[in-house]
C-alpha positions in Angstrom: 37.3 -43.8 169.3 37.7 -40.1 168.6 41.5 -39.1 168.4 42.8 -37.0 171.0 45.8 -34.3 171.6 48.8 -35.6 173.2 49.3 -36.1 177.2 51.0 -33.3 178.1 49.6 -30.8 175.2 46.7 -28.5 174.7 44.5 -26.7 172.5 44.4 -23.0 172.5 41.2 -21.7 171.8 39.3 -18.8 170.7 38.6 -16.8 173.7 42.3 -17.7 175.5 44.2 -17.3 171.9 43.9 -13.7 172.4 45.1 -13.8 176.2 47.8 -15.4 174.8 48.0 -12.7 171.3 48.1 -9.9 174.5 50.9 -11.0 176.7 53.0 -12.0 173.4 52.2 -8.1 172.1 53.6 -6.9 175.5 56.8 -8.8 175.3 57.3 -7.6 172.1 56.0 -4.0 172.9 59.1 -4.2 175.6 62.0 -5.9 173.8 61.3 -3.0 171.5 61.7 -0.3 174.4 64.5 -1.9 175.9 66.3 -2.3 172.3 65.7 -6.3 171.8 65.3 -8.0 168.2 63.4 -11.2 167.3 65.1 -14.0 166.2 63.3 -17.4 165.5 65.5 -20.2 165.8 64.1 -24.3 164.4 62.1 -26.0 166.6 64.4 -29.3 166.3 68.0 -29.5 166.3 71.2 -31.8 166.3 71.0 -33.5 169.9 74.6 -32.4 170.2 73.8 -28.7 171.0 72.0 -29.4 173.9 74.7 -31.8 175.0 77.0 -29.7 174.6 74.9 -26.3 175.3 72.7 -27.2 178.1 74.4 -29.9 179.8 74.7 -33.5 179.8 74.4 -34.1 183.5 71.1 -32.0 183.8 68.0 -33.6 183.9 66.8 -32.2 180.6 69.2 -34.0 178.7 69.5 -36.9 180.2 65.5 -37.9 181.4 63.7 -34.9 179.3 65.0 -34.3 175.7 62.9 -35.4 172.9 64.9 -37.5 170.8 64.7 -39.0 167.7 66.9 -39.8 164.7 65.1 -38.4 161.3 65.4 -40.2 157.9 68.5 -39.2 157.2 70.0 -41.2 160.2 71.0 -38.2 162.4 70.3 -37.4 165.8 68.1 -34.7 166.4 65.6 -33.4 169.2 62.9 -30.9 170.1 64.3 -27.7 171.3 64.1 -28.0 175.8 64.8 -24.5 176.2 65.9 -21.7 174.2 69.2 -20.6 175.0 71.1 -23.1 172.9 69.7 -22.8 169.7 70.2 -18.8 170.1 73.8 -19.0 170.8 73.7 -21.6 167.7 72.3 -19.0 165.9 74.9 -16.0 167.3 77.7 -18.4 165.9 76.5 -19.8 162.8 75.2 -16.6 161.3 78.4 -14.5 162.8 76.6 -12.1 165.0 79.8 -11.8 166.9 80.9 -9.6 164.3 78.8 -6.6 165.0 80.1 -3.9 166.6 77.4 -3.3 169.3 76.2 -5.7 172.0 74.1 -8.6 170.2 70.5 -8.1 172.2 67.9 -11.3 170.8 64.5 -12.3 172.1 62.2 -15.1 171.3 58.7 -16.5 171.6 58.0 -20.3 171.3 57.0 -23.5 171.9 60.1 -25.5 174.0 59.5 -29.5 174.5 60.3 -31.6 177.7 59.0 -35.3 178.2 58.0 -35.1 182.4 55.0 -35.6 184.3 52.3 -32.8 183.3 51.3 -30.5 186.0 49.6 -27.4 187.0 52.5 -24.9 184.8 54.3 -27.6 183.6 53.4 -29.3 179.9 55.4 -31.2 177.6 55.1 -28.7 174.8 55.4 -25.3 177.0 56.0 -21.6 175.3 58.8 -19.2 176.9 59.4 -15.8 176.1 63.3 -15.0 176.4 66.0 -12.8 175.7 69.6 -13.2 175.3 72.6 -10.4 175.1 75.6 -11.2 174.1 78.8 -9.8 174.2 79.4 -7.7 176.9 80.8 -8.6 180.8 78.9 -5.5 182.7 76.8 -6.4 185.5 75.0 -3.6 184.3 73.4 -5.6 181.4 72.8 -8.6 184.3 70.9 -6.0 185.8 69.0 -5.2 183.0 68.0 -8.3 181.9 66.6 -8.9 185.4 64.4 -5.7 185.3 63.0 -6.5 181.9 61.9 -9.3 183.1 60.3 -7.8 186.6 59.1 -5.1 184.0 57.0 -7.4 181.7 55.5 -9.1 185.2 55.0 -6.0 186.7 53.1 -4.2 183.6 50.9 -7.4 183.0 50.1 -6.8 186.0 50.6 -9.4 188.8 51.7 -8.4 192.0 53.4 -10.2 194.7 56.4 -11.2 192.1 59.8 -11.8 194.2 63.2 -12.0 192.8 65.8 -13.9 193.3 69.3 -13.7 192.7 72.9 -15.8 193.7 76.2 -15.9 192.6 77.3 -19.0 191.0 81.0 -18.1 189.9 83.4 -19.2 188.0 85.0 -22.2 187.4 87.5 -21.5 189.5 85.5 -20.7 192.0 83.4 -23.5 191.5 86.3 -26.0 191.4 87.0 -25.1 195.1 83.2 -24.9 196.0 83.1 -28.5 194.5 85.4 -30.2 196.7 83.8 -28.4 199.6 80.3 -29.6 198.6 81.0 -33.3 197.8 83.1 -33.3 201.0 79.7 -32.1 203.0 77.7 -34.6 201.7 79.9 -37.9 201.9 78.6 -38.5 205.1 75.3 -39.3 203.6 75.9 -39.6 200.0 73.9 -43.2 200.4 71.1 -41.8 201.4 70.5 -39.4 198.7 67.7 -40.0 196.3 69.2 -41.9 193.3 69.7 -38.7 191.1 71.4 -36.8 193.6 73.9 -39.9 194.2 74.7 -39.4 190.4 74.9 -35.7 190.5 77.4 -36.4 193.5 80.2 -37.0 191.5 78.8 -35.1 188.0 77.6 -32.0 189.5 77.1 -31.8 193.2 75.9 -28.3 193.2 72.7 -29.6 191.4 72.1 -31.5 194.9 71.1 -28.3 196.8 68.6 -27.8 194.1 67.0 -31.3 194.7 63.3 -31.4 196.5 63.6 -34.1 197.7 67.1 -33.4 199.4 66.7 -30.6 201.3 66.6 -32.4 204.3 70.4 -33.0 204.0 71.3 -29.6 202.5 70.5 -28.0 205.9 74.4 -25.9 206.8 75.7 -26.9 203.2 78.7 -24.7 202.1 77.4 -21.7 200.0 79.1 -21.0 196.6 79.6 -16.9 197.9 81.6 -18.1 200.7 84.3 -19.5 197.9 83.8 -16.3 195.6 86.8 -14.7 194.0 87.7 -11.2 193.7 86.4 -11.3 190.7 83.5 -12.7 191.2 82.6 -11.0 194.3 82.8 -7.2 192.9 80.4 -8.8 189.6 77.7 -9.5 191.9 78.0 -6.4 194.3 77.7 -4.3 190.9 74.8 -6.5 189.9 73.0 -5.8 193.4 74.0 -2.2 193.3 72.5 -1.6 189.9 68.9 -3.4 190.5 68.6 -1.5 193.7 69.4 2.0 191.7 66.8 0.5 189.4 64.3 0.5 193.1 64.0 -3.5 191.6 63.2 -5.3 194.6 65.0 -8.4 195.0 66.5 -10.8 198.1 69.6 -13.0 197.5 69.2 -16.8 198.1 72.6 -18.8 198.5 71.1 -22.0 197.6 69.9 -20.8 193.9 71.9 -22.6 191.2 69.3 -23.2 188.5 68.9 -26.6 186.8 71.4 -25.5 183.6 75.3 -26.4 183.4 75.6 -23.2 182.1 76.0 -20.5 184.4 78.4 -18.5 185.6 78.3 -15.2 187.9 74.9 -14.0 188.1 71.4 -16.5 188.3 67.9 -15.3 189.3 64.5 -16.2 189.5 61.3 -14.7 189.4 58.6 -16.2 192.0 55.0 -15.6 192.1 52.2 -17.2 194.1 49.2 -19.3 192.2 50.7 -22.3 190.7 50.5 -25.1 193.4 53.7 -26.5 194.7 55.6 -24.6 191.6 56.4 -20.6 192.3 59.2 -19.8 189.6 57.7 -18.4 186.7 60.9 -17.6 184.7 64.7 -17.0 185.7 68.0 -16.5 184.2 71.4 -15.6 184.4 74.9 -15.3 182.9 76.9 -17.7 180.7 80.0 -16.4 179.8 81.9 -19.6 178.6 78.3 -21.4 176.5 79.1 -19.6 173.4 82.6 -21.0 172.9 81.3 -24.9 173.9 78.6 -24.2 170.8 81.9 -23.6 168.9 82.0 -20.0 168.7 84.8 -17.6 170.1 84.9 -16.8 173.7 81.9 -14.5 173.8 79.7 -13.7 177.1 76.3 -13.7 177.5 73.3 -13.5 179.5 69.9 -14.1 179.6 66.3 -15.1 180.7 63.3 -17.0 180.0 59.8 -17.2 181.2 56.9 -19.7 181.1 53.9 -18.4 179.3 51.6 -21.1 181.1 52.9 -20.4 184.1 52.3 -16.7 183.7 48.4 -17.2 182.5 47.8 -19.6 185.6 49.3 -17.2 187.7 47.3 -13.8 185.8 44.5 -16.5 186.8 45.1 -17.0 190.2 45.6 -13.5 191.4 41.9 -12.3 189.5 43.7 -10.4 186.5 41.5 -9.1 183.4 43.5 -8.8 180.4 41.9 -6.7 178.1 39.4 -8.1 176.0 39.7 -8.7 172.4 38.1 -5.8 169.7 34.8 -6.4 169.5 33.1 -6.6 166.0 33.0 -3.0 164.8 30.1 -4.0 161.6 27.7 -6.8 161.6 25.9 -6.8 157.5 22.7 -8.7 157.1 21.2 -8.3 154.0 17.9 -9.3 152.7 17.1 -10.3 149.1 19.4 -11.9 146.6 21.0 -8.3 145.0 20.9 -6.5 148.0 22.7 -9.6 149.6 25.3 -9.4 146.3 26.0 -6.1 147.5 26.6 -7.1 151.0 29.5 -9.1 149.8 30.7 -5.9 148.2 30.5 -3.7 151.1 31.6 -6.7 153.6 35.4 -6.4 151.6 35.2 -3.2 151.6 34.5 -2.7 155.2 37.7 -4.9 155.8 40.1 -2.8 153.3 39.0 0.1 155.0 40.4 -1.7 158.4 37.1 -2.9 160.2 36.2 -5.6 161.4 33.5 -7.0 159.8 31.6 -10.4 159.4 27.9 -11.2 158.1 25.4 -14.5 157.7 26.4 -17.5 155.9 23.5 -19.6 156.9 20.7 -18.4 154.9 19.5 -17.5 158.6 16.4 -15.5 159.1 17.0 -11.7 160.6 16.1 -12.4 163.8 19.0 -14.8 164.5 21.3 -12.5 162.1 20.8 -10.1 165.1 21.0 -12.8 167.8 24.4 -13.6 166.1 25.4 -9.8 165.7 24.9 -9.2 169.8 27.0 -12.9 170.5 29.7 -11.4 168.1 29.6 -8.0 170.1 28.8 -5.8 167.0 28.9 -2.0 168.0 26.7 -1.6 164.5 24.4 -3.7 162.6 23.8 -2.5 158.9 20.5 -3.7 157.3 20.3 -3.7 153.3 17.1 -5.0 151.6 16.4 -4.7 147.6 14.2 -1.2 148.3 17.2 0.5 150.3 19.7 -0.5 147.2 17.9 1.3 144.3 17.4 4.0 146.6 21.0 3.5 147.6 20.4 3.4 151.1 21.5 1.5 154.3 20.2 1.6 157.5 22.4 0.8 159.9 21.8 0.7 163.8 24.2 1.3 166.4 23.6 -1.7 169.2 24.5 -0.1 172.3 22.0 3.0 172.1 19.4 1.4 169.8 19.7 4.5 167.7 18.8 3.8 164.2 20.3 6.0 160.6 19.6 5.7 156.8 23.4 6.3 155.6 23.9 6.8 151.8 25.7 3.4 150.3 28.1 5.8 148.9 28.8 7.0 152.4 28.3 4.0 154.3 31.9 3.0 154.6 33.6 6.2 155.8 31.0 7.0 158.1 31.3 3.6 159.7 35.3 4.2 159.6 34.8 7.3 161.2 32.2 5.5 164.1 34.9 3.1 164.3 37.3 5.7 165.5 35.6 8.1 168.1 
């Protein structure tokens, strides 16, 4: 029996690599526009991070995480989300210490054991972005519309934002009490995880699907917002709308992270099954100092790559195809095939993209295998055309056929290359 990838895995192939090489090129193309740099962070880390970092009442540390101790005897897992081992990063390399606002983004793989689904894998990708360092709803705003940005100019439509308030501890201390105090009444009948997050975290409760029957006229956390709190999120609002970001606010939003404070949001989008967030986000002003760091704020996003192809899918989306082959060389007889070799490399310094036989096949499938590789030009070289330092080359899409001088041939297919 054949070995086989991982439940909850896949292979990316040839053909969907470069769906993927596009929408990673956008992200990039628009941290760089709205003044984000890269960082890469390990793909494992000490387990204690994302205790500490992420939560440990959330599902993803306590049912999700993978775990393991390594050789050494310490406990490590494989990165959930990417958040944490960012703000691990911020600390540990002293990124506090500049004197601008710190603004990160990242492209990776993430890990979380649960039941695969349509958008949901155990080894997922996320593209997200972090800023840290700064309390102005304007950068909550900002993050938000990067986001609807990169949706938007991939080009799906129907994407809906979401956005709440989920306060301070303070505020959060009051909402609490309010919460648990609304469902006592039927705390018994909650679903198992909901009777833990009862006492833990009872906000998580309004975020529970199964639940919702008994969240119907729970409290909301913006009815027990402070002063503070309150003028945050109007600014936030204010800003997006400036920004003509369309957006609706939802009460019951609290995301699945300990994390938060102030501002969360999510991005939903149509063409998934049962799942519509694609990505979301929000503010974390106390996670850096819980890492260890000083008491530095931050906010953020990240968004699910799968989710975003299956949704690209759904709504009938052409990404731009990959180059197609600019040169295909076929060659025929042993020195003129030598010389192929030659102007093969040479095609490829010159910045082409270039590819010929390897299978000692006849011509006609060296042309069968030029039109499958898409080749705008196919040069022919046999042993008569090299002393008489020759090429014929013939440009597929016209059938148009030229004898090019060797000593010519690769500027001329260069300059072909670039009309």
């Amino acid at each position: 029996m054949s070995i086989q990838k991982p439940t909850g895995t896949q292979d990316l192939l040839p053909g969907d690599v470069e769906k993927w090489q596009y929408i990673e090129g956008k992200a990039r193309e628009l941290c760089r526009r709205f003044n984000y740099k890269e960082i890469r962070t390990p793909i494992f880390e000490h387990i204690e991070l994302f205790q500490r970092g992420v939560g440990e009442t959330t599902d993803i540390v306590e049912k999700e995480m993978y775990a393991f101790k390594d050789k050494g005897d310490r406990d490590l897992a494989l990165r959930p989300e990417g958040t944490a081992g960012v703000v691990r990063a911020y600390v540990e390399n002293k990124l506090f210490g500049e004197p601008d606002v710190s603004k990160l983004y990242y492209i990776g793989p993430m890990f979380r054991y649960e039941r695969p689904q349509a958008g949901r894998q155990r080894q997922f990708h996320q593209f997200g972005i972090e800023a840290f360092g700064s309390t102005d709803p304007s950068l909550d705003a900002e993050v938000i519309a990067l986001g609807y940005t990169f949706y938007k100019e991939l080009g799906l439509s129907g994407v809906s934002v979401e956005v709440n308030s989920v306060g301070n501890p303070a505020c959060r201390s009051v909402y609490r009490t309010k919460i648990q105090e609304f469902f006592a009444p039927v705390k018994d009948q909650l679903c198992k995880d909901c009777q833990s997050r009862y006492d833990r975290n009872p906000m998580r409760i309004l975020d529970c699907k199964i639940d919702q029957k008994y969240c119907e006229g729970a409290p909301t956390i913006l009815e027990y917002l402070d002063e503070e709190c309150r003028t945050h999120f109007e600014a936030v609002q204010r800003h997006l709308t400036a920004m003509d970001i369309p957006f609706t606010i939802n009460p019951r939003l609290v995301r699945g992270l300990d994390y938060y404070t102030h501002t969360a949001f999510e991005y939903k989008a149509a063409g998934i099954g049962a799942i519509d967030t694609v990505g979301g986000g929000g503010r974390y002003n106390g996670l850096v100092q819980q890492v260890g760091g000083s008491d530095q704020p931050g906010v953020g996003l990240g968004l699910g790559m799968e989710r975003i192809l299956l949704v690209l899918q759904a709504q009938g989306v052409e990404l731009p195809q990959a180059k197609p082959l600019d040169v295909y060389l076929i060659g025929l007889g042993e020195a003129a095939e030598n010389e192929i070799v030659r102007l093969l490399f040479r095609l490829r310094e010159a910045d082409l993209t270039a590819e010929k036989d390897y299978l000692g096949r006849k011509i006609k499938a060296q042309m069968k295998s030029a039109d499958r590789f898409h080749a705008r030009y196919v040069a022919i070289l046999g042993d008569d055309e090299l002393q008489r330092g020759e090429i014929t080359v013939k440009e597929m899409a016209t059938g148009e056929q030229m004898t090019v001088p060797l000593s010519e041939f690769v500027q001329r297919m260069k300059d072909a290359a670039n009309k």
